[in-house]
Structures are given as structure tokens and as C-alpha cells.
C-alpha positions as CSV (number, residue, x, y, z in Angstrom):
1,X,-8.5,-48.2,15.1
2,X,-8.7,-49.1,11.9
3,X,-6.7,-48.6,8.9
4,X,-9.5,-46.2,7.1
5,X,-9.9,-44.7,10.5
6,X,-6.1,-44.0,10.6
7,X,-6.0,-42.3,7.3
8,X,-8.6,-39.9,8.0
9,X,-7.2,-39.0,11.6
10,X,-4.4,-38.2,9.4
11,X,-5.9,-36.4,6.4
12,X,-8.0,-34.3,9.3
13,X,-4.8,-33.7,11.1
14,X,-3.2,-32.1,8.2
15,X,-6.0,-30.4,7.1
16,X,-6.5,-28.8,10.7
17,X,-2.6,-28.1,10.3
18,X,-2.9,-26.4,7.3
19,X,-5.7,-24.3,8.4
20,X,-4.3,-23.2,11.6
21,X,-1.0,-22.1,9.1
22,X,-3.2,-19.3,7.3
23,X,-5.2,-18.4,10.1
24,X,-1.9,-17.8,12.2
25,X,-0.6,-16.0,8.9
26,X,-3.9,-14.1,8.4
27,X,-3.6,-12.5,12.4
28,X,-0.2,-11.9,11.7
29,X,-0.2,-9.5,8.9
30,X,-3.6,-7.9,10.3
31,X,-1.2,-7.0,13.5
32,X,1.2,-5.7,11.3
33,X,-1.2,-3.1,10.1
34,X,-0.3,-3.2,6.9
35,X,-2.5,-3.2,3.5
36,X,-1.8,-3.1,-0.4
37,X,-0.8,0.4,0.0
38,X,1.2,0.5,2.9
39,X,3.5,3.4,3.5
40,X,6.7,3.2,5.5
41,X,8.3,6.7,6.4
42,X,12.0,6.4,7.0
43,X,14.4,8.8,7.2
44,X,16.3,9.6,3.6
45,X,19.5,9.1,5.5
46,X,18.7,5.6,6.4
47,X,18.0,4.3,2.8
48,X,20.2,2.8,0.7
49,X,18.9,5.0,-2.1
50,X,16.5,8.1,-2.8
51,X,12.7,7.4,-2.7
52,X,10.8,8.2,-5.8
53,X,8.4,10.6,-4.1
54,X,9.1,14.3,-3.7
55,X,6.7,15.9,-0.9
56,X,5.9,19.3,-1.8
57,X,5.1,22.3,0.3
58,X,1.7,23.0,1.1
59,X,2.0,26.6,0.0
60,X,3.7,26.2,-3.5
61,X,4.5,29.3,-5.4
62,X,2.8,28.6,-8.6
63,X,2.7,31.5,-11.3
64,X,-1.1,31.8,-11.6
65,X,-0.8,34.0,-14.8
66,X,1.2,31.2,-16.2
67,X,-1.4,28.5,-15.0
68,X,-4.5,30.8,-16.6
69,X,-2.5,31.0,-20.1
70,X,-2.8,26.9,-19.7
71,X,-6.6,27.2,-19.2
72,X,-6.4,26.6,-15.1
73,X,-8.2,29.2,-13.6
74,X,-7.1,28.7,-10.3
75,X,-4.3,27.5,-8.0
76,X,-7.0,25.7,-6.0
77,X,-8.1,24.0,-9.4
78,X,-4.9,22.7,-10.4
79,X,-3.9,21.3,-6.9
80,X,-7.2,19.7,-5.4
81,X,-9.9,19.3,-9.1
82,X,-7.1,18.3,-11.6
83,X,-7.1,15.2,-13.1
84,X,-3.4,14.0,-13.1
85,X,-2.0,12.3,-15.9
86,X,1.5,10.6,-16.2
87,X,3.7,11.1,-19.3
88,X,5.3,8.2,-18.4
């Protein structure tokens, strides 16, 4: 073998390295079934501190007199057709 021989064994040996790296990567994190969003649910008890989420009821006792006087005409509108804006 030749010297220019030997360096491309080698280049395509580290190339094929290098691509077996990601793929490995790639399969791994599909298996872990996770994606940009991923949500974890853990008990409160087992955190070191208090998520930032609060999960309401599905049945919230909303004061719908209150909600009309804020031009919502219904409890259905304001929980599944408002548009949610943070004041953050």
C-alpha cells in the first residue's frame, strides 16, 4: 500500500467513525422518546424545587357574571377559544 493509499484508508476510517457516532447518537435519543417539548412528570416531592406549572381542575369555578362584565360570553369561550397572552 501506498502512502496516498494509507491516508485515505485513514481519512475514510475516520469519516466512517464519525458517522457511525451520530447515527448511534441519532437511534439513541429516538429510543428515548423524547422531542423539543418533552414532558417529564415526577412527583412534587421528589424535586428539589416547585415546578412552574399549576394544573387546574377540569371543572373550575369561574364567576361567569364576572367573565361577561369582561366581554367573555362564556366559560367555554374563555377556557378552549381565548387567545392567551402573557403579562410577563
Amino acid at each position: 500500500m501506498t502512502r496516498r493509499q494509507g491516508r485515505r484508508v485513514l481519512a475514510l476510517a475516520v469519516c466512517a467513525s464519525i458517522l457511525l457516532y451520530f447515527v448511534f447518537e441519532s437511534v439513541r435519543k429516538y429510543f428515548l422518546f423524547e422531542t423539543g417539548t418533552a414532558d417529564k412528570y415526577m412527583f412534587s416531592s421528589e424535586l428539589g424545587f416547585m415546578p412552574e406549572i399549576t394544573l387546574c381542575p377540569a371543572n373550575p369555578q369561574y364567576n361567569e357574571s364576572r367573565l361577561k362584565e369582561h366581554g367573555i360570553d362564556s366559560l367555554w369561550e374563555y377556557q378552549f377559544k381565548a387567545k392567551w397572552v402573557s403579562q410577563v
